[in-house]
mmCIF file as gemmi writes it, N, C-alpha and C atoms, coordinates in Angstrom:
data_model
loop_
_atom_site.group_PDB
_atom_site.id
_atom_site.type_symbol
_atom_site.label_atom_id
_atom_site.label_alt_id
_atom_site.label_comp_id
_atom_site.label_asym_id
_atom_site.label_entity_id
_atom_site.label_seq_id
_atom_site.pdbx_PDB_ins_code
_atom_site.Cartn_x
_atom_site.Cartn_y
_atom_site.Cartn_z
_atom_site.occupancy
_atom_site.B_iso_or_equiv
_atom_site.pdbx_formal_charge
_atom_site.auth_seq_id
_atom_site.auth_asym_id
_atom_site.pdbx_PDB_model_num
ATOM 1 N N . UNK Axp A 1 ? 0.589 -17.812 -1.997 1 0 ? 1 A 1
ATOM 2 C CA . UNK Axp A 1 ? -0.375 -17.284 -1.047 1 0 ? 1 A 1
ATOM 3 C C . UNK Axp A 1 ? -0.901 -18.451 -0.224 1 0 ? 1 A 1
ATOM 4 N N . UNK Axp A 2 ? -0.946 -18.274 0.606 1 0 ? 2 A 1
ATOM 5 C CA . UNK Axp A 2 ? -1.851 -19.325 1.715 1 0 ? 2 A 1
ATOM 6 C C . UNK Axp A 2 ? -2.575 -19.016 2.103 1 0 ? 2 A 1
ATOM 7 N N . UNK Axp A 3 ? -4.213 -19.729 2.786 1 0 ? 3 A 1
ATOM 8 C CA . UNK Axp A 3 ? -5.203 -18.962 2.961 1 0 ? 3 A 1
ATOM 9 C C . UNK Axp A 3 ? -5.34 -19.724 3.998 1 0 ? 3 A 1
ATOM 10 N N . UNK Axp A 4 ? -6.317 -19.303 5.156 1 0 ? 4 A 1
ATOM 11 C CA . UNK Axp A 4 ? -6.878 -19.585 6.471 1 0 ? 4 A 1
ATOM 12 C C . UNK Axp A 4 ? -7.885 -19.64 6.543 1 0 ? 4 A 1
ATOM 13 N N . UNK Axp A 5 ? -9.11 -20.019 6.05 1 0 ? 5 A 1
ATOM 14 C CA . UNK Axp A 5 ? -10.342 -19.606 6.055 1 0 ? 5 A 1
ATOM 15 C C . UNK Axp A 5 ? -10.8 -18.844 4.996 1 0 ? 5 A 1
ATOM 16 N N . UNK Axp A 6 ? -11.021 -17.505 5.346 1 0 ? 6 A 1
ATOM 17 C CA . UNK Axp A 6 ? -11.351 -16.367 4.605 1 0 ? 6 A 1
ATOM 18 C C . UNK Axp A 6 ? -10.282 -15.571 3.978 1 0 ? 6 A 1
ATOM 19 N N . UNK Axp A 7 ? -9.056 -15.406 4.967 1 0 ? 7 A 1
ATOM 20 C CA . UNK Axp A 7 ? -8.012 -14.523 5.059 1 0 ? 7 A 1
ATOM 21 C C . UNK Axp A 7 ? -7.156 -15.172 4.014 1 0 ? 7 A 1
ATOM 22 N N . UNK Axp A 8 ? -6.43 -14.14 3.709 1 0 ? 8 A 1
ATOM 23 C CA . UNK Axp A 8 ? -5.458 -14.627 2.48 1 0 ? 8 A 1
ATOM 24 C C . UNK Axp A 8 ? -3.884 -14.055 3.373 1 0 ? 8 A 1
ATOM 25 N N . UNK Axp A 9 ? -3.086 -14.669 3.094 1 0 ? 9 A 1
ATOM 26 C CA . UNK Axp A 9 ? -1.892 -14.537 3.73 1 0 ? 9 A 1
ATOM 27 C C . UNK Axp A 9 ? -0.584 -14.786 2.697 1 0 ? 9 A 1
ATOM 28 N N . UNK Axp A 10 ? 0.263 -13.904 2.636 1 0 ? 10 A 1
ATOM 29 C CA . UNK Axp A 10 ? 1.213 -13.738 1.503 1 0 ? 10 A 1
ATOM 30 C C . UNK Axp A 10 ? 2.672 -14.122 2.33 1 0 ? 10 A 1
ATOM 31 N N . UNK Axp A 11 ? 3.275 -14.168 1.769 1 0 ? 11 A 1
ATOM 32 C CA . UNK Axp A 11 ? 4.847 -15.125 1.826 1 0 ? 11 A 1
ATOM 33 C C . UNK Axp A 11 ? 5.594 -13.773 1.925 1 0 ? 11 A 1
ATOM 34 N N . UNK Axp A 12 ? 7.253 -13.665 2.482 1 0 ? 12 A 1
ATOM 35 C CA . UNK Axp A 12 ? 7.477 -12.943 2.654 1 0 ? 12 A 1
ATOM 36 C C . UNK Axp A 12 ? 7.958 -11.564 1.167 1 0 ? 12 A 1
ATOM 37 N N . UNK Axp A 13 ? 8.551 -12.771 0.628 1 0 ? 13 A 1
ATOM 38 C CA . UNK Axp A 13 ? 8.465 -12.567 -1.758 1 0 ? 13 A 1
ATOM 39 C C . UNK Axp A 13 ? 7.212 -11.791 -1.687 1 0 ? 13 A 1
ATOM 40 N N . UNK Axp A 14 ? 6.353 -12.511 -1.597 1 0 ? 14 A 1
ATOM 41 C CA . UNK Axp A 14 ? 5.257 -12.065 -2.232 1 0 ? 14 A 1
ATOM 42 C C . UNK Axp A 14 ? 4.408 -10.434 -1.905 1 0 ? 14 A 1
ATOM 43 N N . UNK Axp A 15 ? 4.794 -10.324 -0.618 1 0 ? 15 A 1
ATOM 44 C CA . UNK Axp A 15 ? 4.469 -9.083 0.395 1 0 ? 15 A 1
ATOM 45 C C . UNK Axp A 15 ? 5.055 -8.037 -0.155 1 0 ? 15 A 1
ATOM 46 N N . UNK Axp A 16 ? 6.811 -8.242 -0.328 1 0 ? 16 A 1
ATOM 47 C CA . UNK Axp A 16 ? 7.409 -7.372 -0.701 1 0 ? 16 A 1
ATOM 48 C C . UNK Axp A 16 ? 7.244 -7.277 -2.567 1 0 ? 16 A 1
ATOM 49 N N . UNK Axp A 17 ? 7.025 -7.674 -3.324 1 0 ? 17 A 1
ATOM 50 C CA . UNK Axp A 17 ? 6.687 -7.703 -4.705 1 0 ? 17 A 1
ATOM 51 C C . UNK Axp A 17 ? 5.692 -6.973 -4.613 1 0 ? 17 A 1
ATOM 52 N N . UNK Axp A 18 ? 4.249 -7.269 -3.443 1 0 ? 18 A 1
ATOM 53 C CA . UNK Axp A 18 ? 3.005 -6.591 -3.595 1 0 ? 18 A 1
ATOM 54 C C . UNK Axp A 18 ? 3.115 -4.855 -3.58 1 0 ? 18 A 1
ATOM 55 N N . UNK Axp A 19 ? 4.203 -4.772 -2.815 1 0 ? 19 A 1
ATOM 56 C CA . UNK Axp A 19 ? 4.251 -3.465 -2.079 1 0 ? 19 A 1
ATOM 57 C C . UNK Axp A 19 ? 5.593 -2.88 -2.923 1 0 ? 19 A 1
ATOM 58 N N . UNK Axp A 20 ? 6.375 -3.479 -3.548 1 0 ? 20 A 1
ATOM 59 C CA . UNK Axp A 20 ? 7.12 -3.143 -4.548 1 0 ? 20 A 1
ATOM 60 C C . UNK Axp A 20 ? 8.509 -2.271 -3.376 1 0 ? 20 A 1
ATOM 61 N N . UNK Axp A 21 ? 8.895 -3.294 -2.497 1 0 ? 21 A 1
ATOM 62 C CA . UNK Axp A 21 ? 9.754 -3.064 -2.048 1 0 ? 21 A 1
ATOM 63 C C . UNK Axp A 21 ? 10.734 -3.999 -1.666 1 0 ? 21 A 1
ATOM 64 N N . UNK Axp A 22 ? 12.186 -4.112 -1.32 1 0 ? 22 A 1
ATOM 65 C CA . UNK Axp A 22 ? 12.989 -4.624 -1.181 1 0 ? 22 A 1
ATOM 66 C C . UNK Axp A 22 ? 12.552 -5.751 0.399 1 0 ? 22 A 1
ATOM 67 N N . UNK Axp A 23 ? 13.235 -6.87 0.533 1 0 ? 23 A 1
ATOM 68 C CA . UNK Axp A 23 ? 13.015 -7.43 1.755 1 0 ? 23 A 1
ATOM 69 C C . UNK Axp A 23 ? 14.007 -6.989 2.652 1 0 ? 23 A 1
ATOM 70 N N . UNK Axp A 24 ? 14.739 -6.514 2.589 1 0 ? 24 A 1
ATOM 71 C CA . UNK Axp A 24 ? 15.308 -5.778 3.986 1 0 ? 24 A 1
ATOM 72 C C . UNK Axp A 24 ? 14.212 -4.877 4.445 1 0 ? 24 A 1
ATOM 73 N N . UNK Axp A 25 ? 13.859 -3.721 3.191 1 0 ? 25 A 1
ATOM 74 C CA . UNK Axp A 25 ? 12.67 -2.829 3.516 1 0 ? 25 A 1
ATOM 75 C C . UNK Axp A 25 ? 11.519 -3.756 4.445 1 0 ? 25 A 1
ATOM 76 N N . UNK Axp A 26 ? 11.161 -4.527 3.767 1 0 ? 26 A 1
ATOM 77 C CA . UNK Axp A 26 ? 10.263 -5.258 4.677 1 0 ? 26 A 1
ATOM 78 C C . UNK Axp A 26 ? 10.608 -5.453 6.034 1 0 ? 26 A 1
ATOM 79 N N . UNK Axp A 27 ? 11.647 -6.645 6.037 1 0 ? 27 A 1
ATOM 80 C CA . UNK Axp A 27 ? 11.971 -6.402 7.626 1 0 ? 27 A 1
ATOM 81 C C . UNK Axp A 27 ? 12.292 -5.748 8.134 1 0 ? 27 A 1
ATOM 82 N N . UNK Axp A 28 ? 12.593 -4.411 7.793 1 0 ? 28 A 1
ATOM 83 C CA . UNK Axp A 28 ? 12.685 -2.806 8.415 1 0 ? 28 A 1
ATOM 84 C C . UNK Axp A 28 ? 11.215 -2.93 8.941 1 0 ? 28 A 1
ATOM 85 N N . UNK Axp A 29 ? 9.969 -2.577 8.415 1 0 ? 29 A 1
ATOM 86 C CA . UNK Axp A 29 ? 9.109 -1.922 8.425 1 0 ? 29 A 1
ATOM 87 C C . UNK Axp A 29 ? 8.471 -3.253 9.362 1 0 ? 29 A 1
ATOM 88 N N . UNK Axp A 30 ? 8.357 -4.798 9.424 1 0 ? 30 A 1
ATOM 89 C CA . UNK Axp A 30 ? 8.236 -5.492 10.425 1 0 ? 30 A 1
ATOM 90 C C . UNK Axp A 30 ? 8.882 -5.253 11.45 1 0 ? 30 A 1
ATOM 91 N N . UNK Axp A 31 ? 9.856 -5.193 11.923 1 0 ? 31 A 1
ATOM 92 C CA . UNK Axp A 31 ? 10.538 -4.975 13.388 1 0 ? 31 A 1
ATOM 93 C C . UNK Axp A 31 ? 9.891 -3.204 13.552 1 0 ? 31 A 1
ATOM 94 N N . UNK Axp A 32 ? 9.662 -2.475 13.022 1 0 ? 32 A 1
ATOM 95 C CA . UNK Axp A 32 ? 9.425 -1.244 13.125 1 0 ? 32 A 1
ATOM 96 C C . UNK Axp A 32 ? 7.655 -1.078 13.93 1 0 ? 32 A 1
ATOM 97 N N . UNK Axp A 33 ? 7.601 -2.267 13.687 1 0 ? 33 A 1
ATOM 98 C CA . UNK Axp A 33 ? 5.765 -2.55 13.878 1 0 ? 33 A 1
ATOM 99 C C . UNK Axp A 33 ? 4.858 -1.991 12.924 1 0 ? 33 A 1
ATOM 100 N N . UNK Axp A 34 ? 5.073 -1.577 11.749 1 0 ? 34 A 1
ATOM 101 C CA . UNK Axp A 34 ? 4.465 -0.658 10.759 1 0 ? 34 A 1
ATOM 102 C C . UNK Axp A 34 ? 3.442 -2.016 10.055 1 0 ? 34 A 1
ATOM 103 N N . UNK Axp A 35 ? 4.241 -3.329 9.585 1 0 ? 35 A 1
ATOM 104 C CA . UNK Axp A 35 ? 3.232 -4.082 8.931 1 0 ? 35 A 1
ATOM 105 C C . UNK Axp A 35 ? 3.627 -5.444 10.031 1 0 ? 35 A 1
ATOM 106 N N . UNK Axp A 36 ? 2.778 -6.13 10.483 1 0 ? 36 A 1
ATOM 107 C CA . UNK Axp A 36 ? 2.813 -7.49 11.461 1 0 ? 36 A 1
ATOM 108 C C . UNK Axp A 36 ? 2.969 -8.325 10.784 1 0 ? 36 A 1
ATOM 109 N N . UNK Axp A 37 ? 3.35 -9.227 11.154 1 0 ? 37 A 1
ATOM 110 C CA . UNK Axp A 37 ? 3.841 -10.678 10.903 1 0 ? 37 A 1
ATOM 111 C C . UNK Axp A 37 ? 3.21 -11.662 10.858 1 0 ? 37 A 1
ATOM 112 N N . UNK Axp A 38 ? 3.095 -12.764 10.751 1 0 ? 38 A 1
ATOM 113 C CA . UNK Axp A 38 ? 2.311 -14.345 11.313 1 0 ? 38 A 1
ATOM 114 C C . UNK Axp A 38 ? 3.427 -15.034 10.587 1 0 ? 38 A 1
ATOM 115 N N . UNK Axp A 39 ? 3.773 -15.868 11.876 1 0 ? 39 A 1
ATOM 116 C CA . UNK Axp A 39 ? 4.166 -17.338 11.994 1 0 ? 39 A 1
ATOM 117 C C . UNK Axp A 39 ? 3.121 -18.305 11.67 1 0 ? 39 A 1
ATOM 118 N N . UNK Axp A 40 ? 3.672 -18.643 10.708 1 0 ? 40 A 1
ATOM 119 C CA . UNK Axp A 40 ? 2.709 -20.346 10.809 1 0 ? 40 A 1
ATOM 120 C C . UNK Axp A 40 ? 3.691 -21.248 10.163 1 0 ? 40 A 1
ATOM 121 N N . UNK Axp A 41 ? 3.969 -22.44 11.084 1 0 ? 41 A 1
ATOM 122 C CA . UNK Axp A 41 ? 5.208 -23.168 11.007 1 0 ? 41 A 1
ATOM 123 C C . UNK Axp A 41 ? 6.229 -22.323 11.279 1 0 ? 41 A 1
ATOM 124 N N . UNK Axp A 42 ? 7.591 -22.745 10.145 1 0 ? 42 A 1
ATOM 125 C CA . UNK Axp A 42 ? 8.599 -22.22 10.322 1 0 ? 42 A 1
ATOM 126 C C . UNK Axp A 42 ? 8.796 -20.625 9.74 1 0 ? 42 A 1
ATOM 127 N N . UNK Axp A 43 ? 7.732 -20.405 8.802 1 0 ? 43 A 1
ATOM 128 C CA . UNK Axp A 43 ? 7.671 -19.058 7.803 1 0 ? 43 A 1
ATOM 129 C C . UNK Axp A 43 ? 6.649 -18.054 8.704 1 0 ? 43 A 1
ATOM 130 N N . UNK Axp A 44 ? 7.577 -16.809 7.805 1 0 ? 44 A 1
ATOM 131 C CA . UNK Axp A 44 ? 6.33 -16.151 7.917 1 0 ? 44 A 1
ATOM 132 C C . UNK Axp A 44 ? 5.495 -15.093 7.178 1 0 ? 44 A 1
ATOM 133 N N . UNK Axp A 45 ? 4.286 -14.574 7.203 1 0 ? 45 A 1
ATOM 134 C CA . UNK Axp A 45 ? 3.23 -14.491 6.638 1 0 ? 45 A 1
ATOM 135 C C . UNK Axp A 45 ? 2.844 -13.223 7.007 1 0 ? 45 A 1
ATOM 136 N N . UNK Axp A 46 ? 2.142 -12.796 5.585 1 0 ? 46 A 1
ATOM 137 C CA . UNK Axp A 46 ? 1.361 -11.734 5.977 1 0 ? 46 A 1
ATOM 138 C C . UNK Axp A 46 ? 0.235 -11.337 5.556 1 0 ? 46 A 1
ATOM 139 N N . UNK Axp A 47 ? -0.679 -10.708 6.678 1 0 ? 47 A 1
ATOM 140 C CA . UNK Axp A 47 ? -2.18 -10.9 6.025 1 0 ? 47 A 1
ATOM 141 C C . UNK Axp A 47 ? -1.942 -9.921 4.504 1 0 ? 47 A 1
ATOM 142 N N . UNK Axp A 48 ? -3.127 -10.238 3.521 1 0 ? 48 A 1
ATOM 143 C CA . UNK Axp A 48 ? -3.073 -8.935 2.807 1 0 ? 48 A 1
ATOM 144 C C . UNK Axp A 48 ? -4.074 -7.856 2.923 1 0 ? 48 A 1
ATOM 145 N N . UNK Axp A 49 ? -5.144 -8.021 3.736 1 0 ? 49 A 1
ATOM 146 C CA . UNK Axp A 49 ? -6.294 -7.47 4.045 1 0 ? 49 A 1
ATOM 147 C C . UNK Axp A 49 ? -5.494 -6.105 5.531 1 0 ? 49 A 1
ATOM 148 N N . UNK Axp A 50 ? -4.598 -6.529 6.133 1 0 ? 50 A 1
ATOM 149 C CA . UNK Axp A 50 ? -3.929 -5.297 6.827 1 0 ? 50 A 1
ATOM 150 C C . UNK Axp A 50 ? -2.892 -4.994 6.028 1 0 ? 50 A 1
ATOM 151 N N . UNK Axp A 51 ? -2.637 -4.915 4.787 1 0 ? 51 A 1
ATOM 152 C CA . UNK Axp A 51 ? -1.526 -4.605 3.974 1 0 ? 51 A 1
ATOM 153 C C . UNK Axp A 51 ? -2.536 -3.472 3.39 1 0 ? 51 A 1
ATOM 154 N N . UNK Axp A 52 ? -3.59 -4.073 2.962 1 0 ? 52 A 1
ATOM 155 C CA . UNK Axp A 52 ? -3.874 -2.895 1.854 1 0 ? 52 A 1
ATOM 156 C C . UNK Axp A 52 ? -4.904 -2.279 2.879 1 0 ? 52 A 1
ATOM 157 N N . UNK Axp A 53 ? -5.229 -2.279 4.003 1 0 ? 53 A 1
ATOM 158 C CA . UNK Axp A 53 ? -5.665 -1.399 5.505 1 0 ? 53 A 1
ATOM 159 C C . UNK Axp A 53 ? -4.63 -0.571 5.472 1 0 ? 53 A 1
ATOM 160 N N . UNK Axp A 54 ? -3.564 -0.593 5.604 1 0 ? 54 A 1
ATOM 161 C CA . UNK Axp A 54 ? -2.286 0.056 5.97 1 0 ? 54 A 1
ATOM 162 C C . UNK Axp A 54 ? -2.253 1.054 4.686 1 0 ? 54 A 1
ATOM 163 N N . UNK Axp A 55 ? -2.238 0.258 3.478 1 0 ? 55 A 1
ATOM 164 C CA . UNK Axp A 55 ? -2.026 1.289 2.061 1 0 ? 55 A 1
ATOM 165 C C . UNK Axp A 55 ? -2.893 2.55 1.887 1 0 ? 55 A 1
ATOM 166 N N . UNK Axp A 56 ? -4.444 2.559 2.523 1 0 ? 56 A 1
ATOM 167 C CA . UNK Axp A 56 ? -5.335 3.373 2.554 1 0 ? 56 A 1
ATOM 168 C C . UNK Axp A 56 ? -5.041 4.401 3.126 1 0 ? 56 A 1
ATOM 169 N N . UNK Axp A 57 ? -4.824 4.189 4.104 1 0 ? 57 A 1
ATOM 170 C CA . UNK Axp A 57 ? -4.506 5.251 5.273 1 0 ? 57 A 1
ATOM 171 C C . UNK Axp A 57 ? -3.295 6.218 4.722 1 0 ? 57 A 1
């Protein structure tokens, strides 16, 4: 996990473990615009605070 401040930001492993899905699934559902991305450096990241926004709904 990497954090920014306040925000906590998960790896792309870690996103898909959280959500208990495959990483293709993931990058399905990223290019799909369903869950966003962040670049920082060469990786990328995802908040978990719009992950589990997203899970509510």
């Amino acid at each position: 996990m990497h954090t920014n401040g306040s925000e906590a930001y998960l790896t792309r492993q870690e996103t898909a473990d959280f959500l208990k899905i495959s990483l293709v699934s993931l990058w399905n559902w990223t290019n799909k615009g369903i869950i966003k991305s962040y670049a920082i450096g060469n990786k990328r990241y995802y908040n978990k605070q719009e992950i589990l926004a997203i899970l509510r709904k």
